[in-house]
PyMOL CGO cylinders between C-alpha atoms (Angstrom):
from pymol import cmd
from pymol.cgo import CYLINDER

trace = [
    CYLINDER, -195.71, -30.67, -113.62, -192.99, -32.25, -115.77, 0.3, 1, 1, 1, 1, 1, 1,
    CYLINDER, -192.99, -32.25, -115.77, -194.16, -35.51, -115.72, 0.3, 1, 1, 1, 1, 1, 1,
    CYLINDER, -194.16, -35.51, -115.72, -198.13, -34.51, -117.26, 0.3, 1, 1, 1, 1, 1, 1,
    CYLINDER, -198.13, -34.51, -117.26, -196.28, -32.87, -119.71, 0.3, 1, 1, 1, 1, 1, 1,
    CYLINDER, -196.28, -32.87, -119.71, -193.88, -35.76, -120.98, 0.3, 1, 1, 1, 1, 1, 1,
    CYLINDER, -193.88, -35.76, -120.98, -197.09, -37.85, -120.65, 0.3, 1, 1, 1, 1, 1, 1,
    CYLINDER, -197.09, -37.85, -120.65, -199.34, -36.13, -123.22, 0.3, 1, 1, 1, 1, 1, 1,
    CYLINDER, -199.34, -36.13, -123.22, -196.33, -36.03, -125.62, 0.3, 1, 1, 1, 1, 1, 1,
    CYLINDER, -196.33, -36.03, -125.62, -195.89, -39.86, -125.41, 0.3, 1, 1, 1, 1, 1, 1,
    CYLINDER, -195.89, -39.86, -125.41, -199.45, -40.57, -125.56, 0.3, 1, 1, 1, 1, 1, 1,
    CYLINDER, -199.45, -40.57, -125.56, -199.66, -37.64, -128.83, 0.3, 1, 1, 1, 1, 1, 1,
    CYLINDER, -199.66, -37.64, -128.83, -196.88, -40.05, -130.01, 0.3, 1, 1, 1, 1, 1, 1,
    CYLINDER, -196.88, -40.05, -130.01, -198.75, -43.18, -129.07, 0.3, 1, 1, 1, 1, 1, 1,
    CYLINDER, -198.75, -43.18, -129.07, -202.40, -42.17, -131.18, 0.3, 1, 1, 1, 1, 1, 1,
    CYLINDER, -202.40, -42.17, -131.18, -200.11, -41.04, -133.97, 0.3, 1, 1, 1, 1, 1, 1,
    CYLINDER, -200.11, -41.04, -133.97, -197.95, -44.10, -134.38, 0.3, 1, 1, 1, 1, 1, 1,
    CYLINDER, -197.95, -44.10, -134.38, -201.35, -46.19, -133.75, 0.3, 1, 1, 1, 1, 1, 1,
    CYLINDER, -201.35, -46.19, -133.75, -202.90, -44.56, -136.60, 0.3, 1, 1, 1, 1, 1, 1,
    CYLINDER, -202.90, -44.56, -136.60, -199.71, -45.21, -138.74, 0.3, 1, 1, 1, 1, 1, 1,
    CYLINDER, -199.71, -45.21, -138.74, -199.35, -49.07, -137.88, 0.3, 1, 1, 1, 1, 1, 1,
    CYLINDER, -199.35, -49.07, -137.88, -203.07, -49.19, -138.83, 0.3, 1, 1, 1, 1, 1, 1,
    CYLINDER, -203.07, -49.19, -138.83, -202.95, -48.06, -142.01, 0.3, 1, 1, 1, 1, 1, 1,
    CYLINDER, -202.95, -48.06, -142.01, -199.81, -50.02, -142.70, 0.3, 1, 1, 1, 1, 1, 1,
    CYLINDER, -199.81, -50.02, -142.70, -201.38, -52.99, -141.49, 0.3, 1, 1, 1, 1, 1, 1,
    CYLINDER, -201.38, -52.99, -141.49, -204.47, -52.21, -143.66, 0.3, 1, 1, 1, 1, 1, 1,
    CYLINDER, -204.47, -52.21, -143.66, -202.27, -51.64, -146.94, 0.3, 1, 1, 1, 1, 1, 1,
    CYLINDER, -202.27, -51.64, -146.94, -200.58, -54.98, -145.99, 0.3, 1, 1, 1, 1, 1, 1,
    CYLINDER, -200.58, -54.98, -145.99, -204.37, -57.02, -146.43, 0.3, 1, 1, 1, 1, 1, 1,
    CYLINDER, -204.37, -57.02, -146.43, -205.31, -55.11, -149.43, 0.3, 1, 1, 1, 1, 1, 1,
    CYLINDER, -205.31, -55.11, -149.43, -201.73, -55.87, -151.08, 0.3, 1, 1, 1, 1, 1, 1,
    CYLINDER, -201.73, -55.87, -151.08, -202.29, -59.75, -150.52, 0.3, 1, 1, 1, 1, 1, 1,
    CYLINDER, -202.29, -59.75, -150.52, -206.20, -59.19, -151.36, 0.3, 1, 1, 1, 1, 1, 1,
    CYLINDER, -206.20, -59.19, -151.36, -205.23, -58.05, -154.75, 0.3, 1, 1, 1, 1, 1, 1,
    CYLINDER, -205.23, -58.05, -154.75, -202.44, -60.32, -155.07, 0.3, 1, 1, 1, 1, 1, 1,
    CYLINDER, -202.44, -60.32, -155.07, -204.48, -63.12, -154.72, 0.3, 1, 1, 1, 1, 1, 1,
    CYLINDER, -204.48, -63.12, -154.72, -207.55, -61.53, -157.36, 0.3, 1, 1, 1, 1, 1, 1,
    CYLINDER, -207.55, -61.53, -157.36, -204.87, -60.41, -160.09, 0.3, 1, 1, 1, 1, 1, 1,
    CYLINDER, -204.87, -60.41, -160.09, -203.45, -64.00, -159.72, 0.3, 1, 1, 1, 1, 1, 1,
    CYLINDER, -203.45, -64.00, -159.72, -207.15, -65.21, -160.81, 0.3, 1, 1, 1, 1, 1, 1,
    CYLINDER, -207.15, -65.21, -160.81, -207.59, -62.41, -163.67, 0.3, 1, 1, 1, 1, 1, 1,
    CYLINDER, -207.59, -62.41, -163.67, -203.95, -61.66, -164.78, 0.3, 1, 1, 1, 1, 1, 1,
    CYLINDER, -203.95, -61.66, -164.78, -200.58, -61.56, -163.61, 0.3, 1, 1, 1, 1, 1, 1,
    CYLINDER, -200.58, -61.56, -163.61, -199.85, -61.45, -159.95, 0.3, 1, 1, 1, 1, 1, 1,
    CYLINDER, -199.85, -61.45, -159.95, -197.19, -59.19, -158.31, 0.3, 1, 1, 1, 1, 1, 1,
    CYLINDER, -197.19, -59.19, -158.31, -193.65, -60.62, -159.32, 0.3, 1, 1, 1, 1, 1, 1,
    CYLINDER, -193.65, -60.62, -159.32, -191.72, -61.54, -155.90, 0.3, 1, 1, 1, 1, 1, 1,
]
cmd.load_cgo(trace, "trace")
């Protein structure tokens, strides 16, 4: 009875820290995406 219970928790844990690596990993592309347009129209990120 234990066990079910710790399971759902880690897989609650698992979809939500999915979801969060996903949309970092998404923010990541767009960051170089724009990067690499504002280098072609203006001034790119500094660093």
């Amino acid at each position: 009875m234990k066990m079910t219970h710790l399971e759902r928790i880690i897989n609650a844990l698992n979809r939500w820290l999915s979801w969060i690596a996903g949309g970092l990993l998404v923010a990541m592309m767009l960051l170089t995406v724009v990067n690499l347009l504002m280098v072609q129209v203006y001034v790119p990120f500094i660093g």
